[in-house]
mmCIF file of the C-alpha atoms, coordinates in Angstrom:
data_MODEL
# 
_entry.id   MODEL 
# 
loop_
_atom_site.group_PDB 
_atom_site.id 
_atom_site.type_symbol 
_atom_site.label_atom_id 
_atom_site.label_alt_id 
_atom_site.label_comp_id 
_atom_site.label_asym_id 
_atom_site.label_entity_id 
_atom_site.label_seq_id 
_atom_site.pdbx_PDB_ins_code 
_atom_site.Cartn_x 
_atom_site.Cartn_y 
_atom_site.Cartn_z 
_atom_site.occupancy 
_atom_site.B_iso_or_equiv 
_atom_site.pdbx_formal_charge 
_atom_site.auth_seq_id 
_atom_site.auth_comp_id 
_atom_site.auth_asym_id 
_atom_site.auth_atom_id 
_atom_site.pdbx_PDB_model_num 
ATOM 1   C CA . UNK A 1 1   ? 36.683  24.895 -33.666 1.00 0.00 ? 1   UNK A CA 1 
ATOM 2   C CA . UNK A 1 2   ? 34.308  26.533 -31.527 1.00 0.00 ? 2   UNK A CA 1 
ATOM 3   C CA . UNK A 1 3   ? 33.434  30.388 -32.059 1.00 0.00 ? 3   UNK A CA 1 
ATOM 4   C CA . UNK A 1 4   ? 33.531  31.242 -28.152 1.00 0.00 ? 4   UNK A CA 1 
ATOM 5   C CA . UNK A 1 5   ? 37.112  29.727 -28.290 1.00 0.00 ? 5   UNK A CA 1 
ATOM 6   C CA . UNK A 1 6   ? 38.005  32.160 -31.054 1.00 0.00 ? 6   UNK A CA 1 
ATOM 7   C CA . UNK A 1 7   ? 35.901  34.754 -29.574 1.00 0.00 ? 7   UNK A CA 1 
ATOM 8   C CA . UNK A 1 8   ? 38.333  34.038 -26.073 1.00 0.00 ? 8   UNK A CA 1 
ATOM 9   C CA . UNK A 1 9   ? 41.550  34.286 -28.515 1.00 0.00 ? 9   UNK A CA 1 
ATOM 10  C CA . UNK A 1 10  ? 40.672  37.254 -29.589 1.00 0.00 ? 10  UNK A CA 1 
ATOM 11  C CA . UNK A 1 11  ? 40.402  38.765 -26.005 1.00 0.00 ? 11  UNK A CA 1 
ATOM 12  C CA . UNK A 1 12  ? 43.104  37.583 -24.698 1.00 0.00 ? 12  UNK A CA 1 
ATOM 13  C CA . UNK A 1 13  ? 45.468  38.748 -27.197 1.00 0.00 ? 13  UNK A CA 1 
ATOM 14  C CA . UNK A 1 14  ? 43.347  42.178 -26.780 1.00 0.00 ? 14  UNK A CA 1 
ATOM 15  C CA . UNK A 1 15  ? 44.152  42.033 -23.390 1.00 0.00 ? 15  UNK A CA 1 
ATOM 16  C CA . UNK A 1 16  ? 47.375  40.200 -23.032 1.00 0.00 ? 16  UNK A CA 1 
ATOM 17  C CA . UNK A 1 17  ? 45.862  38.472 -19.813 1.00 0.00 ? 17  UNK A CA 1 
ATOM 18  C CA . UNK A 1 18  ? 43.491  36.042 -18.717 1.00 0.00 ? 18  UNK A CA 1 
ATOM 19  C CA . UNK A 1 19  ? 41.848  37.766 -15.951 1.00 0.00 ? 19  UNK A CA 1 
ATOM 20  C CA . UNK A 1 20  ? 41.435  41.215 -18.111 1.00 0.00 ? 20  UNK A CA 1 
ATOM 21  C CA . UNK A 1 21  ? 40.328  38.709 -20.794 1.00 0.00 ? 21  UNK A CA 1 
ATOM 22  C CA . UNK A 1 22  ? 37.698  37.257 -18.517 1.00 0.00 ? 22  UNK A CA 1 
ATOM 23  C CA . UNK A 1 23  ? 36.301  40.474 -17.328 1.00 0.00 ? 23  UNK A CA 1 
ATOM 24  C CA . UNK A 1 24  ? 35.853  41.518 -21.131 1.00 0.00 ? 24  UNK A CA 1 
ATOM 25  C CA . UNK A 1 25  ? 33.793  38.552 -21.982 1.00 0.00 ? 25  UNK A CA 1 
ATOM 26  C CA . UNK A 1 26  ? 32.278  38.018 -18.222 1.00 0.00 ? 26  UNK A CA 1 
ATOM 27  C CA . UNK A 1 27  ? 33.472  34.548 -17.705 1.00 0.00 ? 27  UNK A CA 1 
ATOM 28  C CA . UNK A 1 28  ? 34.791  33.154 -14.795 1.00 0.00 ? 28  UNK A CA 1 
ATOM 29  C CA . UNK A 1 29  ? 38.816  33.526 -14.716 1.00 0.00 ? 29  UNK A CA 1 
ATOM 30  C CA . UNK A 1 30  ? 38.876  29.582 -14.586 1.00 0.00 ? 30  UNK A CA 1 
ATOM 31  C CA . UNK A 1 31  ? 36.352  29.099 -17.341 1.00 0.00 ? 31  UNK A CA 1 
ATOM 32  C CA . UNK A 1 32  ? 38.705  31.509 -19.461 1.00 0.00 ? 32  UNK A CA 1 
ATOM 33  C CA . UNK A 1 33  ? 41.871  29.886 -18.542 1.00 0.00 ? 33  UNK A CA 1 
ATOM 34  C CA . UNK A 1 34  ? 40.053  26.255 -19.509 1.00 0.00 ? 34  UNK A CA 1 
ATOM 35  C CA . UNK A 1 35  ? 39.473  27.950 -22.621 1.00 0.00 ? 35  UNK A CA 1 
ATOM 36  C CA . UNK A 1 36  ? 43.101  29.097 -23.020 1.00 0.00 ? 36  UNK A CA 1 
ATOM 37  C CA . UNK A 1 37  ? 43.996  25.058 -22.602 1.00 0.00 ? 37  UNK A CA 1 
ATOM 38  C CA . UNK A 1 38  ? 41.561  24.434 -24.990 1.00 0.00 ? 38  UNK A CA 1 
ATOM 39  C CA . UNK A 1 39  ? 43.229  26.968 -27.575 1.00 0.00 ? 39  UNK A CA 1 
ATOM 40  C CA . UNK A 1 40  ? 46.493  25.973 -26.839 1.00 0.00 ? 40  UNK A CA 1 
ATOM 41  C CA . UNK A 1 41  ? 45.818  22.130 -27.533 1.00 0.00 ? 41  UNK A CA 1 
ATOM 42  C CA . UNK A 1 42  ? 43.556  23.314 -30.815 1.00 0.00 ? 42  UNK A CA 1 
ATOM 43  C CA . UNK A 1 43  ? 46.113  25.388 -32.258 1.00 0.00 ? 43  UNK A CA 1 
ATOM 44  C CA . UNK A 1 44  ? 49.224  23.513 -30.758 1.00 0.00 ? 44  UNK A CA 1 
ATOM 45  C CA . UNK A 1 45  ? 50.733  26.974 -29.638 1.00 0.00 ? 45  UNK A CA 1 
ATOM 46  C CA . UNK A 1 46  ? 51.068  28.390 -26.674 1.00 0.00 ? 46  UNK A CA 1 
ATOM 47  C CA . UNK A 1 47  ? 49.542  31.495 -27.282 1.00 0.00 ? 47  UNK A CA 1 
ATOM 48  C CA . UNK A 1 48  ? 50.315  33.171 -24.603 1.00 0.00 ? 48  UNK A CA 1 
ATOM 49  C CA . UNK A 1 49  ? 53.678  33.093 -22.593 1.00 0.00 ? 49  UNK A CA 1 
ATOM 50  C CA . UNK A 1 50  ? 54.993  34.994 -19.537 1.00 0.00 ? 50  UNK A CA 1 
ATOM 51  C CA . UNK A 1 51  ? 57.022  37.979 -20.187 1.00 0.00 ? 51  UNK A CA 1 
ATOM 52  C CA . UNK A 1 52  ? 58.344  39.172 -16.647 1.00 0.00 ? 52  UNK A CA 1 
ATOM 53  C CA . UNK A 1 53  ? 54.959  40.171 -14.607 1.00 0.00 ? 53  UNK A CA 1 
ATOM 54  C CA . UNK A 1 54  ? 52.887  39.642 -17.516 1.00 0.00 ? 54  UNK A CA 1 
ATOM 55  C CA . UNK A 1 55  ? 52.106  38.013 -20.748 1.00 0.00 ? 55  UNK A CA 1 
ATOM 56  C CA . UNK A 1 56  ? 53.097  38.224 -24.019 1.00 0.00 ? 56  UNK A CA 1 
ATOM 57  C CA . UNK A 1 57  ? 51.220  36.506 -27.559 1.00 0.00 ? 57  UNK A CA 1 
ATOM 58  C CA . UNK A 1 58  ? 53.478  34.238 -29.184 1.00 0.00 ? 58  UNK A CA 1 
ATOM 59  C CA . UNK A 1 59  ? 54.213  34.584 -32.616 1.00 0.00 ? 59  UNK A CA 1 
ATOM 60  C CA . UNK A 1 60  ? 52.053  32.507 -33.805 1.00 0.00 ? 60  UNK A CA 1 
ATOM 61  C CA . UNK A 1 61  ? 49.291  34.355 -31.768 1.00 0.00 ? 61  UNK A CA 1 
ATOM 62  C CA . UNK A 1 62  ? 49.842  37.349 -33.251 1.00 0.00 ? 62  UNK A CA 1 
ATOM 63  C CA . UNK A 1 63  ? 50.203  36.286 -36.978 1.00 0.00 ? 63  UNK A CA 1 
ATOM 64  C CA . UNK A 1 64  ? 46.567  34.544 -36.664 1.00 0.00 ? 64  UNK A CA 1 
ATOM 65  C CA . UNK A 1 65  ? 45.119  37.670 -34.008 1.00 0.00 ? 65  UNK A CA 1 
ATOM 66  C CA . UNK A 1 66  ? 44.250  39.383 -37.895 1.00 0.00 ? 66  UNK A CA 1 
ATOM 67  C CA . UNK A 1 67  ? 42.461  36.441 -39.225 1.00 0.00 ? 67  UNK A CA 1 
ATOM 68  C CA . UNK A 1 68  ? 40.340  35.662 -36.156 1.00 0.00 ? 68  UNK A CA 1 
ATOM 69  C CA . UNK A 1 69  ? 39.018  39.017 -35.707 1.00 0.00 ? 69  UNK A CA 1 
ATOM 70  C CA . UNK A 1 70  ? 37.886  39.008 -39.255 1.00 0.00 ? 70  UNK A CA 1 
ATOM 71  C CA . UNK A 1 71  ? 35.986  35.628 -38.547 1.00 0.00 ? 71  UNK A CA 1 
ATOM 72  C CA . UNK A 1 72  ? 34.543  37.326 -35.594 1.00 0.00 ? 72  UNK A CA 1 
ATOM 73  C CA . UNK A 1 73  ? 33.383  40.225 -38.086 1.00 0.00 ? 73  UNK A CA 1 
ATOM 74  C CA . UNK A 1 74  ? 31.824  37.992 -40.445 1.00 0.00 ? 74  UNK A CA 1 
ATOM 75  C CA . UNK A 1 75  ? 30.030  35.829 -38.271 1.00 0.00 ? 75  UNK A CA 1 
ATOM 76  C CA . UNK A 1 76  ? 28.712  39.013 -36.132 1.00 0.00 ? 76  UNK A CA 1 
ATOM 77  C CA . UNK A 1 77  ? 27.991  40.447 -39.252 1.00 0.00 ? 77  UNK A CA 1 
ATOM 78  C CA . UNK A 1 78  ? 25.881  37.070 -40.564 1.00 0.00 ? 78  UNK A CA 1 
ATOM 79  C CA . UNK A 1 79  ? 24.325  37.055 -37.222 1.00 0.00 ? 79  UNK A CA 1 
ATOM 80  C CA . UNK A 1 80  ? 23.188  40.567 -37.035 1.00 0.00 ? 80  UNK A CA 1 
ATOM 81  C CA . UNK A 1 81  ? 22.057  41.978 -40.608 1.00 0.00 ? 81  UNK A CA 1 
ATOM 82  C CA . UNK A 1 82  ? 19.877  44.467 -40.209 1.00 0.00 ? 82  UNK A CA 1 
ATOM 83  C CA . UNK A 1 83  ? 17.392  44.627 -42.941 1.00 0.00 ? 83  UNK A CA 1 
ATOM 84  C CA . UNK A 1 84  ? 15.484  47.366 -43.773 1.00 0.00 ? 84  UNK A CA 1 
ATOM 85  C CA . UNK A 1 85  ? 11.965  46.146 -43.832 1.00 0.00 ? 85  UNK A CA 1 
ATOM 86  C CA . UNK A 1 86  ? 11.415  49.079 -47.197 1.00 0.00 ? 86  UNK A CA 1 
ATOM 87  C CA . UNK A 1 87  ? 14.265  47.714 -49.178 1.00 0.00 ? 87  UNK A CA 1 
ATOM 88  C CA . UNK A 1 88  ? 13.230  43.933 -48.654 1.00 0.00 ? 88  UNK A CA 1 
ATOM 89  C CA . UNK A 1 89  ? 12.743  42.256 -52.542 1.00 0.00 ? 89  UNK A CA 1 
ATOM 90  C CA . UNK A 1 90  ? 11.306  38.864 -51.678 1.00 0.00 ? 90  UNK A CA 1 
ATOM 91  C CA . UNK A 1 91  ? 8.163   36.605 -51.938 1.00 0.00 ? 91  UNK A CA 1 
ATOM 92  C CA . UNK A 1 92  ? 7.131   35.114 -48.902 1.00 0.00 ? 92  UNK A CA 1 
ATOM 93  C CA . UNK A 1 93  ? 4.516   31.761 -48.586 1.00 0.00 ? 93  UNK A CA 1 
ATOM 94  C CA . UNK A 1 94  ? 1.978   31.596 -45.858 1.00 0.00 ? 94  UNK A CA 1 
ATOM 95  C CA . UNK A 1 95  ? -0.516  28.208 -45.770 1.00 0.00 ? 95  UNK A CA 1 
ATOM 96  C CA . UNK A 1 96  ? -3.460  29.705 -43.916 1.00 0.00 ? 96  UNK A CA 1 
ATOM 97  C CA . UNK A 1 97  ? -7.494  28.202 -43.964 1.00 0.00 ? 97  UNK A CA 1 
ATOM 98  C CA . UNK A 1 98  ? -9.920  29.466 -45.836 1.00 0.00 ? 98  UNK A CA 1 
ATOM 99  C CA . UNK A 1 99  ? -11.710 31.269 -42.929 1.00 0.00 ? 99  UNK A CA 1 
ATOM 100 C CA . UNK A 1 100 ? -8.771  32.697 -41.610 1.00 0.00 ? 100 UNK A CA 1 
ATOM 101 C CA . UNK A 1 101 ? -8.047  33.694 -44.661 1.00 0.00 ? 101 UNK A CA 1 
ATOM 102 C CA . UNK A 1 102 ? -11.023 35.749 -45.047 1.00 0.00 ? 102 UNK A CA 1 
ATOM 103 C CA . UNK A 1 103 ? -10.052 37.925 -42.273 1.00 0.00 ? 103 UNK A CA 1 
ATOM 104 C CA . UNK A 1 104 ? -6.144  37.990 -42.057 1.00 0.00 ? 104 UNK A CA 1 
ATOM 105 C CA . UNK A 1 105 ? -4.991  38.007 -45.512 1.00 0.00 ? 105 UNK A CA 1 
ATOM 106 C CA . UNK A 1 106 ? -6.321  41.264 -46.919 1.00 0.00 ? 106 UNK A CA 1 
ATOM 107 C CA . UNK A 1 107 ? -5.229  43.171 -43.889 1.00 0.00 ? 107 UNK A CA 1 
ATOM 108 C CA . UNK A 1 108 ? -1.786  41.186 -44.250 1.00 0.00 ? 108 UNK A CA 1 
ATOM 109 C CA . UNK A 1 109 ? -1.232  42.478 -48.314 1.00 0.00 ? 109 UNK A CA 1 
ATOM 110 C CA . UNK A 1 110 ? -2.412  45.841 -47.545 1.00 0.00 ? 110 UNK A CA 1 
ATOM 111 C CA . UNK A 1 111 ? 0.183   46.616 -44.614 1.00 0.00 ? 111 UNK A CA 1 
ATOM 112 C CA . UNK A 1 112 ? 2.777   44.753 -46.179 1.00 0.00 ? 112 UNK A CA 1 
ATOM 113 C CA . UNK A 1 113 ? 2.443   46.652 -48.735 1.00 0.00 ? 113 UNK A CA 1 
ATOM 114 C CA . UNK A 1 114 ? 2.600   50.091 -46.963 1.00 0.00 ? 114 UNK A CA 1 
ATOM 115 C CA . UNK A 1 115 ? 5.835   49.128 -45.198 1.00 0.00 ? 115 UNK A CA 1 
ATOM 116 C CA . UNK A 1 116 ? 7.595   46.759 -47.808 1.00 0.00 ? 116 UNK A CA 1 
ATOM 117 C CA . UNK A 1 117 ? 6.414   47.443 -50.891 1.00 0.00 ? 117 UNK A CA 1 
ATOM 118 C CA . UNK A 1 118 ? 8.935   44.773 -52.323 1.00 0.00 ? 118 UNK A CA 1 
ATOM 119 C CA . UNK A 1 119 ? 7.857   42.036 -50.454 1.00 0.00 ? 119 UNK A CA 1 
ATOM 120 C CA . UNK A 1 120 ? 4.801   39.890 -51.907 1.00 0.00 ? 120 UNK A CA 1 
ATOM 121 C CA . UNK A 1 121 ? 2.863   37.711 -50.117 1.00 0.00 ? 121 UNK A CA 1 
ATOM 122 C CA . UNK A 1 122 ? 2.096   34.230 -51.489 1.00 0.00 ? 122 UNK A CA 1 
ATOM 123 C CA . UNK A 1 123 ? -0.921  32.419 -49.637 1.00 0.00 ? 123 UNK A CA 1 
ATOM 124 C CA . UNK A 1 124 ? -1.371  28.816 -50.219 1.00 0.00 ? 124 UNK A CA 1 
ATOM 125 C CA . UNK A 1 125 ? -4.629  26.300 -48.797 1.00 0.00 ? 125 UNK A CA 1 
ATOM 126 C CA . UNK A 1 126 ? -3.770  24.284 -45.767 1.00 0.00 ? 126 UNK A CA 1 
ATOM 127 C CA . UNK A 1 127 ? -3.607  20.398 -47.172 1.00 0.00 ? 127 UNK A CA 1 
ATOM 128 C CA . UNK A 1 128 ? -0.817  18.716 -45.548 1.00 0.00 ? 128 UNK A CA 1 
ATOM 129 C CA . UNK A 1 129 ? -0.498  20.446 -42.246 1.00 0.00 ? 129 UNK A CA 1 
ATOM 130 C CA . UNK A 1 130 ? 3.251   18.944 -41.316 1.00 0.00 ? 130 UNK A CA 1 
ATOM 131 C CA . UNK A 1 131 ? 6.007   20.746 -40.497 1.00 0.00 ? 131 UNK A CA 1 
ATOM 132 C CA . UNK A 1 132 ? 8.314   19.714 -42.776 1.00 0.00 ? 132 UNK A CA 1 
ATOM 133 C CA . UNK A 1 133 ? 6.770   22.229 -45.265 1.00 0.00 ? 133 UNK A CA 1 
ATOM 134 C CA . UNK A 1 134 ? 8.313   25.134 -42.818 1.00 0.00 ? 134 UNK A CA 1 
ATOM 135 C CA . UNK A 1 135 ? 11.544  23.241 -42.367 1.00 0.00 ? 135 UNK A CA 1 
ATOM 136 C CA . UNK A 1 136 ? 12.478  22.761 -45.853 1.00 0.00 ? 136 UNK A CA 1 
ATOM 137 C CA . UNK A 1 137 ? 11.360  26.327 -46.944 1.00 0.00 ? 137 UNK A CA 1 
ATOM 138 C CA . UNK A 1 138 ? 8.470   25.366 -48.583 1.00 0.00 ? 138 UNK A CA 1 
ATOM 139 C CA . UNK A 1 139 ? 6.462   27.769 -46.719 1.00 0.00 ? 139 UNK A CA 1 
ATOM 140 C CA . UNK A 1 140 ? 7.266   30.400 -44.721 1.00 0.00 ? 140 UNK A CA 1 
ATOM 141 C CA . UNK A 1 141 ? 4.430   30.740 -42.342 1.00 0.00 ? 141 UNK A CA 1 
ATOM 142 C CA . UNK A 1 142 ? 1.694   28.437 -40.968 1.00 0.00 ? 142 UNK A CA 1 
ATOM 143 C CA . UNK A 1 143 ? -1.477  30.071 -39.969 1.00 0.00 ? 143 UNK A CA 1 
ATOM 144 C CA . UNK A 1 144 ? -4.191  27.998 -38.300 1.00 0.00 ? 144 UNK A CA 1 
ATOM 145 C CA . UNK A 1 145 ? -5.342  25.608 -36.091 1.00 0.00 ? 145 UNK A CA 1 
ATOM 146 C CA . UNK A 1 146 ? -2.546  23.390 -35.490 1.00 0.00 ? 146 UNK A CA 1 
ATOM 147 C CA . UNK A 1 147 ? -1.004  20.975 -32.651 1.00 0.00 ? 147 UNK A CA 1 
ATOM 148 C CA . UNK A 1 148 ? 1.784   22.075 -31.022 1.00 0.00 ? 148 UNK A CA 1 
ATOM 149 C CA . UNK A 1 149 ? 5.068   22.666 -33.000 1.00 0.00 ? 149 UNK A CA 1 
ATOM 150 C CA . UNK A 1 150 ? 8.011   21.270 -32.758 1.00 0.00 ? 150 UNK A CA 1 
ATOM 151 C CA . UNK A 1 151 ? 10.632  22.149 -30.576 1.00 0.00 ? 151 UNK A CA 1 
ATOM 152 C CA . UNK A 1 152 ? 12.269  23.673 -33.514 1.00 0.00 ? 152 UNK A CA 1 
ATOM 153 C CA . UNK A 1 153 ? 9.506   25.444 -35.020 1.00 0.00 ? 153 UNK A CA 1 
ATOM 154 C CA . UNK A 1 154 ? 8.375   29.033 -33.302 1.00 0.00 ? 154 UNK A CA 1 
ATOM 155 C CA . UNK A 1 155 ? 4.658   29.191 -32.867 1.00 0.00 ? 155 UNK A CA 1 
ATOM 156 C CA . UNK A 1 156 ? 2.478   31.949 -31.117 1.00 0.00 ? 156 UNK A CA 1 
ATOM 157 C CA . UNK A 1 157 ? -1.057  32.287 -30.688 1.00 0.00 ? 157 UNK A CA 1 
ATOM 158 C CA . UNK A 1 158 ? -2.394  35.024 -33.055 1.00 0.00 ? 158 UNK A CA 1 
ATOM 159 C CA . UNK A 1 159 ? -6.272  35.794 -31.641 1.00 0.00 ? 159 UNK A CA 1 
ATOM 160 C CA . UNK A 1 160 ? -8.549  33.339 -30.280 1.00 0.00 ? 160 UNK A CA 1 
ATOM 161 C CA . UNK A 1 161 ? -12.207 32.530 -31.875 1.00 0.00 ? 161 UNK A CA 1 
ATOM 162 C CA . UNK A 1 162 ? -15.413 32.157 -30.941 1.00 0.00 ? 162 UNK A CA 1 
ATOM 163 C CA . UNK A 1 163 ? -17.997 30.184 -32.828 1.00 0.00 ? 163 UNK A CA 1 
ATOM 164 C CA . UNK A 1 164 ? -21.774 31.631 -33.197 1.00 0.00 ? 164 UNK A CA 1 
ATOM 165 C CA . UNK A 1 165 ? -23.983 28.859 -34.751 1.00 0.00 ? 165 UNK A CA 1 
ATOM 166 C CA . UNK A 1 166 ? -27.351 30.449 -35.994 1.00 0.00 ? 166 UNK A CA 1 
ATOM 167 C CA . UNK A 1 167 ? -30.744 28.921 -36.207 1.00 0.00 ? 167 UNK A CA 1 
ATOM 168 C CA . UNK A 1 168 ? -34.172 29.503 -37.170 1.00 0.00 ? 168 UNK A CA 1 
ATOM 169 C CA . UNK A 1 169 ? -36.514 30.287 -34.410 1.00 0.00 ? 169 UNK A CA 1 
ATOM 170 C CA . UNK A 1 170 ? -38.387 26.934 -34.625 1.00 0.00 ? 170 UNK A CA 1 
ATOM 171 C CA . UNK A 1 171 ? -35.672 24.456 -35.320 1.00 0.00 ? 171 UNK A CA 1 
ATOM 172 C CA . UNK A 1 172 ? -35.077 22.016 -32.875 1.00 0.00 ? 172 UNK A CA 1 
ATOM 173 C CA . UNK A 1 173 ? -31.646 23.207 -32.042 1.00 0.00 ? 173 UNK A CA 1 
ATOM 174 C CA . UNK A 1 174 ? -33.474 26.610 -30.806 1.00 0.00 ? 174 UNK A CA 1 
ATOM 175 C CA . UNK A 1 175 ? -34.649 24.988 -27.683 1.00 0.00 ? 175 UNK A CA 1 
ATOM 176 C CA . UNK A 1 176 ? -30.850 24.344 -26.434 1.00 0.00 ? 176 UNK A CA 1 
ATOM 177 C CA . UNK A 1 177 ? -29.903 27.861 -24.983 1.00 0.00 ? 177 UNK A CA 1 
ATOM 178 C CA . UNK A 1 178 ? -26.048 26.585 -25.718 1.00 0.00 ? 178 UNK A CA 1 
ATOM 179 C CA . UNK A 1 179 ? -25.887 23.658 -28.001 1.00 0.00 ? 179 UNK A CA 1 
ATOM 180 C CA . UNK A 1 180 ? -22.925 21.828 -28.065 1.00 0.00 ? 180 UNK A CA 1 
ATOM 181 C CA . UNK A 1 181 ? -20.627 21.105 -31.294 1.00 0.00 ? 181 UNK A CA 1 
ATOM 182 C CA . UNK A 1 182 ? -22.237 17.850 -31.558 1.00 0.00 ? 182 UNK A CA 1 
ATOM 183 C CA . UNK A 1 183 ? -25.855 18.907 -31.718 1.00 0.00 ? 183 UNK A CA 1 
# 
């Protein structure tokens, strides 16, 4: 079942109506009677019924209102963990190059270990660049020169670079004023 249908159970029986439930979760009042129909049909109950003016939760409803809020609970509580960065035990892997290496990683271990002195960073050489590596857990960061990830994969650029070649004054790359890559 769906967790926005629970999430819609659990208003309505808060409630006790479907436009007070709508309001609450700012649906539309159709969308959140569709939703009712969909609850009603999933749990072959009613749900709700009309008591004079208004509505009352069958007893069904109100036997399983318990249970779904604690579902709620848990998965708010599995979606929302706050960690406190200090506390954090863990090893984390980062592929990086070597010359990124050279100016990231030190930087990286010292201020990770100012803020989390738990946490310990694991760098590993680039080699295979795919992104399975991040997808199976592998690796836990990528950083380098890479194509475009995945629609599944977050990416960001960190910095940009800029290359300075250096040449003796009468080599015959010193007449270029910009060489290319090539030359």
């Amino acid at each position: 079942m769906d967790l926005n249908l629970l999430r819609v159970f659990d208003a309505l029986l808060r409630e006790g109506s479907v436009t007070a439930a709508a309001e609450r979760l700012n649906l539309s009042i159709p969308a959140t009677s569709r939703a009712l129909g969909r609850l009603r049909r999933a749990m072959n109950d009613p749900i709700l019924v009309r008591a004079g003016r208004g509505m009352a939760p069958t007893p069904f409803a109100l036997r399983t209102a318990p249970r779904v809020r604690s579902l709620l609970e848990e998965a708010s509580a599995l979606i929302s963990t706050e960690v406190a960065i200090a506390d954090l035990e863990r090893t984390f892997t980062i592929r990086i190059n070597d010359g990124v290496a050279a100016t990231l990683a030190t930087a990286a271990a010292e201020a990770t270990a100012a803020t989390a002195p738990g946490v310990t960073l694991r760098f590993v050489a680039e080699g295979t660049e795919s992104a399975e590596a991040l997808r199976d857990g592998s690796i836990d960061l990528d950083i380098g020169v890479g194509e475009h990830a995945a629609p599944d994969i977050h990416s960001a650029v960190l910095y940009r670079e800029r290359l300075v070649a250096a040449v003796r004054a009468d080599s015959p790359l010193g007449r270029h004023r910009r060489p290319t890559l090539a030359q």
